[in-house]
BATIGU-341474 format. One line per 3 residues: for each residue z, x, y of N, C-alpha, C. Coordinates in steps of 0.1 Angstrom, whole numbers, plus 5000, padded with zeros to 4 digits. Layout:
BEGIN
Z X Y Z X Y Z X Y ~ ...;
% end
This chain:
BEGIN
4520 7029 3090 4508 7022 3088 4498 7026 3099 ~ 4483 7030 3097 4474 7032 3107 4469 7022 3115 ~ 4471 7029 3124 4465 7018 3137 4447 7016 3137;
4442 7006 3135 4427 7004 3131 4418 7006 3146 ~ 4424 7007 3155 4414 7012 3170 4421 7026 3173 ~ 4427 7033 3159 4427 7048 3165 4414 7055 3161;
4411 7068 3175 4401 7073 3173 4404 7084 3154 ~ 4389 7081 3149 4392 7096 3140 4382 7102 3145 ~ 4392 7115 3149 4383 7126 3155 4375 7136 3144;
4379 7133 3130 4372 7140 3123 4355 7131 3120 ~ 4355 7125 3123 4340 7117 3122 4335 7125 3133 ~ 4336 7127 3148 4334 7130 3158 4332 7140 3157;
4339 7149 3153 4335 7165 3154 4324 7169 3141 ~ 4323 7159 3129 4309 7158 3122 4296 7153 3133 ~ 4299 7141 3136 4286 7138 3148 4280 7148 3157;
4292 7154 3160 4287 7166 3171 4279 7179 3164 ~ 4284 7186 3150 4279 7195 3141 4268 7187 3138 ~ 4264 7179 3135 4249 7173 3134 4239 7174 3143;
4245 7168 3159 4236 7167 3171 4233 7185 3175 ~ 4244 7191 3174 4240 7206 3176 4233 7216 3166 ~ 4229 7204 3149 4219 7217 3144 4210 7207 3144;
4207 7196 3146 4192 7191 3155 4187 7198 3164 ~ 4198 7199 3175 4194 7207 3186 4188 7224 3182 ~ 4195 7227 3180 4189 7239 3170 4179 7240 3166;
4178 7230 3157 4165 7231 3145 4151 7232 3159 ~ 4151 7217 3168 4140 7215 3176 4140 7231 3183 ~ 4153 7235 3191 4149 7249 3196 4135 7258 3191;
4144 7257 3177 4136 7271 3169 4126 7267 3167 ~ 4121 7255 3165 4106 7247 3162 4095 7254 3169 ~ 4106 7245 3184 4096 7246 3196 4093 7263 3198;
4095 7274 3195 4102 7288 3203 4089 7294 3191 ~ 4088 7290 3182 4074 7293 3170 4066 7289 3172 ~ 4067 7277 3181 4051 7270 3178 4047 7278 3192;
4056 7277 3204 4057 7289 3216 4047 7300 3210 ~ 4058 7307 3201 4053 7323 3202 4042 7322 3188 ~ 4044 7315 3179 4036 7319 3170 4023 7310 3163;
4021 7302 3174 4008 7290 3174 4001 7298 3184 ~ 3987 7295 3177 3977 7302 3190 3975 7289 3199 ~ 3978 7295 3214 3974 7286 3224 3959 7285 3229;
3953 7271 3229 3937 7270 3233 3936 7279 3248 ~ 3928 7283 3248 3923 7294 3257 3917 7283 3269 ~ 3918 7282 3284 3919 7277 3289 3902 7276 3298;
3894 7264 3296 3880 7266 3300 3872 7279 3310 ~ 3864 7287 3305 3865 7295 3316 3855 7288 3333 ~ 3855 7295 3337 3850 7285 3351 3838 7288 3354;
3825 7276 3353 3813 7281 3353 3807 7278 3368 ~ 3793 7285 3370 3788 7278 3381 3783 7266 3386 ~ 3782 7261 3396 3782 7247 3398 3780 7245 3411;
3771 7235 3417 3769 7232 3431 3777 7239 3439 ~ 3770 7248 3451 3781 7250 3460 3786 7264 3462 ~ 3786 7271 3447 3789 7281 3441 3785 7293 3449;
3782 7303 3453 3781 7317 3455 3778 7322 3445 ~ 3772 7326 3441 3768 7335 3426 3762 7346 3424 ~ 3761 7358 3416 3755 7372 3418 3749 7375 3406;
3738 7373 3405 3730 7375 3391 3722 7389 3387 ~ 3723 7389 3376 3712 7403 3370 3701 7396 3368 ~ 3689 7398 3368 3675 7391 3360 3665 7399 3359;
3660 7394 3350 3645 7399 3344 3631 7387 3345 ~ 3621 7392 3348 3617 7379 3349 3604 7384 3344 ~ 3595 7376 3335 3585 7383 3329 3579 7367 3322;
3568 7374 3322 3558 7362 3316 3559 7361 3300 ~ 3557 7348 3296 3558 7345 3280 3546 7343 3272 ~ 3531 7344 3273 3525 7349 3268 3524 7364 3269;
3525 7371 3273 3524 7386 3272 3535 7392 3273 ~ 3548 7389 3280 3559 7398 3279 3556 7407 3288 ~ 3550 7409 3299 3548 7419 3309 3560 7409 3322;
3568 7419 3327 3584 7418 3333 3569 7416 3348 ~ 3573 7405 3358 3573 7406 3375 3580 7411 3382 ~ 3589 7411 3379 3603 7413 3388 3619 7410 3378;
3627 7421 3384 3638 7420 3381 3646 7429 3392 ~ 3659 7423 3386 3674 7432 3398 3678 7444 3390 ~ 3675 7449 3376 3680 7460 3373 3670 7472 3373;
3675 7485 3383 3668 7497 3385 3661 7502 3368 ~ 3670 7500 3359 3668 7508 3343 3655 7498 3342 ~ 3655 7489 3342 3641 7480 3335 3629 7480 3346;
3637 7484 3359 3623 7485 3366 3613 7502 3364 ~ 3624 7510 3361 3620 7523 3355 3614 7529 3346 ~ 3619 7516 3334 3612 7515 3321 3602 7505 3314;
3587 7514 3319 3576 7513 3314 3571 7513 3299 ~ 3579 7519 3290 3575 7514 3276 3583 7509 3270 ~ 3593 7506 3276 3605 7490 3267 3601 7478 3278;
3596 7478 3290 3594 7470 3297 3579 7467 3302 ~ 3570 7468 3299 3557 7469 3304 3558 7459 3317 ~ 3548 7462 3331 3550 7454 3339 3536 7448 3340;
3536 7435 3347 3529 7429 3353 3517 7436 3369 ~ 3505 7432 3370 3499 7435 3382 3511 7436 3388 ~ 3515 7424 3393 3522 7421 3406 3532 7426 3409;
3538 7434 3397 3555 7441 3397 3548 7450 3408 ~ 3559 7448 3419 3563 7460 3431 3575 7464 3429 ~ 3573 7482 3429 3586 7487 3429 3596 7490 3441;
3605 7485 3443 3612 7487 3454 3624 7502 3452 ~ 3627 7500 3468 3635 7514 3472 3647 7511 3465 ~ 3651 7497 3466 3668 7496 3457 3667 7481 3453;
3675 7485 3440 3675 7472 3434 3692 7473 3434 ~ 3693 7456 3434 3708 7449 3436 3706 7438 3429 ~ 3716 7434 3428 3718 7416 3422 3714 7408 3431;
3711 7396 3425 3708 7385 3437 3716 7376 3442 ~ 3724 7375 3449 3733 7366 3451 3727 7353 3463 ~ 3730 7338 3458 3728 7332 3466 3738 7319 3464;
3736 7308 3472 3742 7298 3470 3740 7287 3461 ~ 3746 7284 3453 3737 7271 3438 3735 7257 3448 ~ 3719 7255 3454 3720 7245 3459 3714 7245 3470;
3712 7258 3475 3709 7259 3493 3694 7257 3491 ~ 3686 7260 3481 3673 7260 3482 3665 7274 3484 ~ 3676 7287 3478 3667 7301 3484 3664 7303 3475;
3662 7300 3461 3656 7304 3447 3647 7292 3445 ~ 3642 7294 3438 3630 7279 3431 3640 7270 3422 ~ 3639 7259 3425 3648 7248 3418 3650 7253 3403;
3638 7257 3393 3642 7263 3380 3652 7271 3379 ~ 3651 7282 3387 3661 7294 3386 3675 7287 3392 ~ 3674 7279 3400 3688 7273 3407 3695 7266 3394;
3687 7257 3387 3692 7246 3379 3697 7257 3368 ~ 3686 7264 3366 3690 7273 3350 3707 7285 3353 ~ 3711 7286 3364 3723 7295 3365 3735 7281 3361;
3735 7270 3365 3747 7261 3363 3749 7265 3353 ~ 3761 7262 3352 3772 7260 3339 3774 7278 3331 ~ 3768 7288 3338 3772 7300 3331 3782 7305 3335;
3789 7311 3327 3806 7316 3336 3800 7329 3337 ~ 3812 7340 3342 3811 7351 3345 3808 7363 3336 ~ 3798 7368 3331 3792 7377 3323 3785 7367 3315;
3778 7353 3310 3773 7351 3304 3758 7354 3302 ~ 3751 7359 3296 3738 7357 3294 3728 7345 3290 ~ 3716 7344 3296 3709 7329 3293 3694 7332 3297;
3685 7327 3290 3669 7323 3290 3666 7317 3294 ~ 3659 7312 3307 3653 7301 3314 3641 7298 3316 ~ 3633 7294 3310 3621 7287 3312 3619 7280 3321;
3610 7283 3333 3610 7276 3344 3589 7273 3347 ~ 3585 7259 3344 3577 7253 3344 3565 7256 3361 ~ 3556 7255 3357 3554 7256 3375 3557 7244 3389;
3558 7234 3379 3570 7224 3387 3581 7226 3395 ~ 3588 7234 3388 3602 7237 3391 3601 7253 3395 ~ 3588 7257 3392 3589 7272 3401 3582 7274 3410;
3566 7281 3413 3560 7281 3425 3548 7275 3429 ~ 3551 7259 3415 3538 7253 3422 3523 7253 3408 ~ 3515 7246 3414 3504 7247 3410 3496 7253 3413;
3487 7257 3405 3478 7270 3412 3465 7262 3420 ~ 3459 7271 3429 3445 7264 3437 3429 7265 3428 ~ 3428 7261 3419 3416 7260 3415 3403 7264 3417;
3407 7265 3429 3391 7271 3442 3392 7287 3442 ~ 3404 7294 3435 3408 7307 3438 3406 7318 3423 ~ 3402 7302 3411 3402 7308 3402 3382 7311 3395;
3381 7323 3393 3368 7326 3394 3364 7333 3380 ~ 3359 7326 3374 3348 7330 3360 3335 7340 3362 ~ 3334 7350 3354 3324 7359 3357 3320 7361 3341;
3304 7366 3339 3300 7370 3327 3305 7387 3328 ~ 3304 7390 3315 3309 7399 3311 3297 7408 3316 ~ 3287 7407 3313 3274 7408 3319 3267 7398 3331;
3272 7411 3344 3265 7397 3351 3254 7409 3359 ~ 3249 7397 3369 3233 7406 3376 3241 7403 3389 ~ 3239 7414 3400 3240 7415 3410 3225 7421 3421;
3225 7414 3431 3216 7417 3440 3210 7428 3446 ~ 3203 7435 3441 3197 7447 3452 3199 7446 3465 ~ 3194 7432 3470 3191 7434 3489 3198 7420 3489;
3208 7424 3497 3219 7411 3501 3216 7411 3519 ~ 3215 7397 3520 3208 7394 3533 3227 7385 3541 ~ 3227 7387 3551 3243 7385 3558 3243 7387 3573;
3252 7382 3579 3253 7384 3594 3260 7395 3595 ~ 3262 7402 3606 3273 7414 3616 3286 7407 3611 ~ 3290 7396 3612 3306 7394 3610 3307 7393 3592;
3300 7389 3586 3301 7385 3573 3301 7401 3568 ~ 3288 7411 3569 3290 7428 3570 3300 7433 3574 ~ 3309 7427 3586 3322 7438 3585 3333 7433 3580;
3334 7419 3578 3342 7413 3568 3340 7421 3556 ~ 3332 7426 3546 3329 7428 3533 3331 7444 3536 ~ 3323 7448 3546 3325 7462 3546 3336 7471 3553;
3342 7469 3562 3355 7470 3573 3348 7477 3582 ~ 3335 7476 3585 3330 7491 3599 3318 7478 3602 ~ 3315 7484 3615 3306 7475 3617 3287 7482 3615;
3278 7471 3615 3266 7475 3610 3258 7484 3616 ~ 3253 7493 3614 3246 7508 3621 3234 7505 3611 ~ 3222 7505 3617 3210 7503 3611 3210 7521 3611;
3200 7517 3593 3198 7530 3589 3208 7538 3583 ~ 3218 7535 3579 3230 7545 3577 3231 7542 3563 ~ 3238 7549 3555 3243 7546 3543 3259 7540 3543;
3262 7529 3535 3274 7526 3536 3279 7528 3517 ~ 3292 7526 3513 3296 7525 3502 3300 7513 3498 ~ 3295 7503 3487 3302 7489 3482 3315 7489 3479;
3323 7482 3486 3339 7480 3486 3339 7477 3472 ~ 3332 7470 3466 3335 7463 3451 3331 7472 3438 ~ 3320 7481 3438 3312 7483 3429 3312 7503 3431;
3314 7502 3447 3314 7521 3445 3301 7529 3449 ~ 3288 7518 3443 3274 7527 3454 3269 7526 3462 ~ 3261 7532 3461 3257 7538 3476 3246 7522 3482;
3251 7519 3495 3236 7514 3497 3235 7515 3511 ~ 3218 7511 3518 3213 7516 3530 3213 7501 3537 ~ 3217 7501 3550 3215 7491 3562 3202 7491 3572;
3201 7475 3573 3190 7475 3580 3192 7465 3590 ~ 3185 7460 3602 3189 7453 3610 3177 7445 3619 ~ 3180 7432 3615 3164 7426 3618 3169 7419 3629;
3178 7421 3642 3180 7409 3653 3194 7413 3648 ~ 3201 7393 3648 3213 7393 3641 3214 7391 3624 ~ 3206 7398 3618 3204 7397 3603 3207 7412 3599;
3214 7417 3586 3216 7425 3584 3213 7424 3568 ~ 3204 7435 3565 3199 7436 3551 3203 7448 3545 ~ 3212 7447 3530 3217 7457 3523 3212 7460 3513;
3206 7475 3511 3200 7477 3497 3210 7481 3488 ~ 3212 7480 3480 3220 7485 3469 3212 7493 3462 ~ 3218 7508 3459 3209 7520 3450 3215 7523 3442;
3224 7516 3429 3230 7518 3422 3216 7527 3410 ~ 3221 7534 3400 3212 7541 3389 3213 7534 3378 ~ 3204 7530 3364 3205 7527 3352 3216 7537 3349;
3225 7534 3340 3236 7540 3332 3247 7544 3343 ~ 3247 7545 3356 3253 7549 3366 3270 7541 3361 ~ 3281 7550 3356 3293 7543 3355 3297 7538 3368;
3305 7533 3370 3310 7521 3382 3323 7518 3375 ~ 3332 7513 3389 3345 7508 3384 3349 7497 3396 ~ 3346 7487 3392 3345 7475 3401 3360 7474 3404;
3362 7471 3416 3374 7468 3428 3383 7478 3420 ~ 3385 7494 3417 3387 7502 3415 3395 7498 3401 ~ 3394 7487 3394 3407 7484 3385 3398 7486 3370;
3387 7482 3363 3381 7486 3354 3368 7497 3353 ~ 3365 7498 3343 3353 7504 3338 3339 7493 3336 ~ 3328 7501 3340 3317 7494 3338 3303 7502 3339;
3294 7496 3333 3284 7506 3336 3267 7499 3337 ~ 3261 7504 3346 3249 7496 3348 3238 7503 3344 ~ 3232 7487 3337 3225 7484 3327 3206 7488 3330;
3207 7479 3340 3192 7484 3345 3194 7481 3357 ~ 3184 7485 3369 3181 7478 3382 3161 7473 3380 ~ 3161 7464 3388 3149 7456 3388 3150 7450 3404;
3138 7462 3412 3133 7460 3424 3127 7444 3424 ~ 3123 7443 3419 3112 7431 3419 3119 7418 3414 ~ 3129 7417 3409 3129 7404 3403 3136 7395 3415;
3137 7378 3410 3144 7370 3416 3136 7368 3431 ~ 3123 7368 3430 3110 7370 3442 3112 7381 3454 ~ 3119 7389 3446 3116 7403 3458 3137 7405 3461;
3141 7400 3455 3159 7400 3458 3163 7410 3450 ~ 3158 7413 3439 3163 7424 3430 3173 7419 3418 ~ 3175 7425 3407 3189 7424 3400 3198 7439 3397;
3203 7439 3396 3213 7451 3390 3219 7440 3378 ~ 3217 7446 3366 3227 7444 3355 3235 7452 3351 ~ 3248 7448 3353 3263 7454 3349 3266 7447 3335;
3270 7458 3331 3281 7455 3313 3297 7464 3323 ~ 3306 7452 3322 3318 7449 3320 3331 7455 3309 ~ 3334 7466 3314 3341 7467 3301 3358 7465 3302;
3355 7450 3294 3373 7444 3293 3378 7440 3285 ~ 3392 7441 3281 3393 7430 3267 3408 7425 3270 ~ 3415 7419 3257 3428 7410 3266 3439 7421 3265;
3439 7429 3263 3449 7440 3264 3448 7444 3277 ~ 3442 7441 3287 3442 7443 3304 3446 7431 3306 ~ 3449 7416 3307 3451 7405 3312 3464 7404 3315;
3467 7404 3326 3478 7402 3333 3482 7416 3339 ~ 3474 7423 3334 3481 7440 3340 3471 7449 3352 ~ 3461 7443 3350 3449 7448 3359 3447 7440 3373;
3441 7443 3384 3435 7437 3394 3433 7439 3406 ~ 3434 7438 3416 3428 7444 3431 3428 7436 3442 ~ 3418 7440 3450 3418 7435 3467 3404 7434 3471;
3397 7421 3473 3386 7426 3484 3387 7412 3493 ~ 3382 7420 3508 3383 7409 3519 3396 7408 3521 ~ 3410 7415 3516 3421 7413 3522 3427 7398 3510;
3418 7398 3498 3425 7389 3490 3428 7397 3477 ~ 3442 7391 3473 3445 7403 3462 3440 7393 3447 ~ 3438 7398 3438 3438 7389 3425 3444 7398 3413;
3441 7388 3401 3446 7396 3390 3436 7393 3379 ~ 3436 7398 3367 3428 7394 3352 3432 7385 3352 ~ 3430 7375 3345 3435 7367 3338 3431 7362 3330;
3420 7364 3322 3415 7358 3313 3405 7370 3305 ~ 3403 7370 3291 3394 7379 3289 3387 7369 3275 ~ 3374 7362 3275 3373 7355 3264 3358 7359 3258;
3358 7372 3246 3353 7377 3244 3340 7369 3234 ~ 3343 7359 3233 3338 7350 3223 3325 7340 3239 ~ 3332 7335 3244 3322 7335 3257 3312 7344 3265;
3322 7356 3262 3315 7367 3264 3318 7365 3287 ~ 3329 7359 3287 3338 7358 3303 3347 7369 3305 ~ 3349 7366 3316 3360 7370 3321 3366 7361 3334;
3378 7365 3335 3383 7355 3347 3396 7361 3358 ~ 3389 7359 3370 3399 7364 3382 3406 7352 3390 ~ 3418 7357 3389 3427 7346 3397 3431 7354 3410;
3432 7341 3424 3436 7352 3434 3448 7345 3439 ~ 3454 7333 3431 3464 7327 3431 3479 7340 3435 ~ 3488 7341 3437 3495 7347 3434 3499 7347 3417;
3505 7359 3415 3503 7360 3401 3517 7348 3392 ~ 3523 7344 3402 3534 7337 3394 3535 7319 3397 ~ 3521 7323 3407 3517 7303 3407 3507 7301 3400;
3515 7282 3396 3505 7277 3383 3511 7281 3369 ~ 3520 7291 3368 3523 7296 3354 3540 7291 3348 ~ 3541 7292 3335 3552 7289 3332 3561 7302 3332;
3573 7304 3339 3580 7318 3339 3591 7321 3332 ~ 3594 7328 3328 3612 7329 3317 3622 7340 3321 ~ 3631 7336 3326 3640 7348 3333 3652 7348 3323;
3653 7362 3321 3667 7363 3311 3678 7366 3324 ~ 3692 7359 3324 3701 7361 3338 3715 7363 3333 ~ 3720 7373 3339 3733 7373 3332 3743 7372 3347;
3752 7363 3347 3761 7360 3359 3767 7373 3361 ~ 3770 7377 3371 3780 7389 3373 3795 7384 3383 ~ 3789 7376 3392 3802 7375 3396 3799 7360 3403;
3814 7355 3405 3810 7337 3411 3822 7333 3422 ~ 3820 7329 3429 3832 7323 3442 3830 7309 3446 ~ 3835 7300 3451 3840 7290 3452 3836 7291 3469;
3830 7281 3475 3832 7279 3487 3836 7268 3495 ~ 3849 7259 3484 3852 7253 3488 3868 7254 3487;
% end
């Protein structure tokens, strides 16, 4: 007769063949889902306060598309895929920009617009003049007729004459107009210095050496004995933003050409205050300084 508390080992060695192709089965599960489930790709690591960062850029204005400044030598080289701006200076070597996200050496736009790009990303930043270099000075921005009249005999002091002219005043001499190109004669009443201007009817001219123009008539007599010269202007908006110059040691640019007013307009602002600016930036390389 069988004893009812004997082991049966044949139950036992079933339980065990069960627990070892469970074990099994999960093996082979887990070893597919391993090798033959795509694993999520693991965030890549963007910039962020603090960061170190080395950028490419281009920076160029968004009504015209004429580049200021950028870090790559090929776009500073190339003039008909890139047209530039007045203000583009070309330098001896271009490099990336590297700075710190945060320290304050770029304009808050450009700082804010690198966050969150990982390494090789490219991005578009619109940066407002808030967030870039400001508002422009109003007192610096100057309206001219397209046709305007200038003075035969301009009356001025010794200091105000070598400010405008860079030599100092010699009665009797002929000097050259920094602005306009002709000829005119000095005179010297005490501390008063009187300038004739002897520009010709039709005489072409090229005011602060950046456009074309050509004068209209001269009139000894008018304005009670002060004279006019009338100048025609020749400008249209396909110079705006690409044209401009220097007098008295201040630089300006076009800025405006409104043919319908029949204006024109000189800014002596710097060319990138007051304006909204758009930098295309592609990260090149990023470090951690903490």
């Amino acid at each position: 007769m069988a004893r009812p508390l004997a082991r049966d080992d044949t139950a036992i060695s079933d339980w065990i063949i069960l627990l070892a192709l469970v074990i099994a089965v999960v093996v082979v599960l887990g070893a597919y889902y391993v090798v033959f489930t795509p694993q999520p790709t693991p965030a890549a690591r963007t910039a962020g306060l603090g960061d170190t960062v080395s950028i490419d850029y281009i920076g160029y204005f968004p009504n015209s598309d004429l580049v200021f400044d950028t870090s790559l030598p090929s776009v500073a080289k190339d003039n008909a895929t890139y047209p530039k701006a007045y203000s583009f200076s070309f330098r001896s070597g271009y490099t990336e920009l590297q700075f710190t996200v945060g320290d304050g050496s770029v304009v808050k736009g450009f700082d804010q617009g690198v966050r969150g790009l990982a390494v090789g990303q490219t991005a578009t930043i619109s940066i407002p003049p808030s967030l870039g270099y400001g508002a422009g000075n109003t007192s610096l921005i100057h309206v001219h007729d397209m046709v305007e009249t200038v003075p035969v005999r301009v009356t001025m002091n010794t200091s105000e004459f070598e400010s405008y002219y860079g030599q100092v005043a010699v009665s009797a001499t002929n000097v050259t107009d920094p602005v306009y190109g002709w000829s005119a004669t000095v005179s010297i009443l005490g501390s008063t210095v009187v300038v004739t201007n002897s520009p010709y009817p039709s005489e072409a001219i090229r005011p602060y050496h950046a456009w074309n123009a050509v004068v209209l008539s001269v009139d000894d007599t008018a304005d009670n004995g002060t004279g006019a010269i009338t100048i025609q202007n020749h400008l249209d908006a396909t110079q705006v933003d690409k044209i401009g110059g220097t007098v008295n040691g201040q630089t300006f640019y076009l800025a405006a050409v409104d043919p319908v007013a029949g204006t024109y307009t000189l800014n002596f602002n710097r060319q990138v205050v007051g304006r909204t600016l758009v930098f295309q930036v592609t990260l090149i390389r990023l470090s951690s300084n903490f």
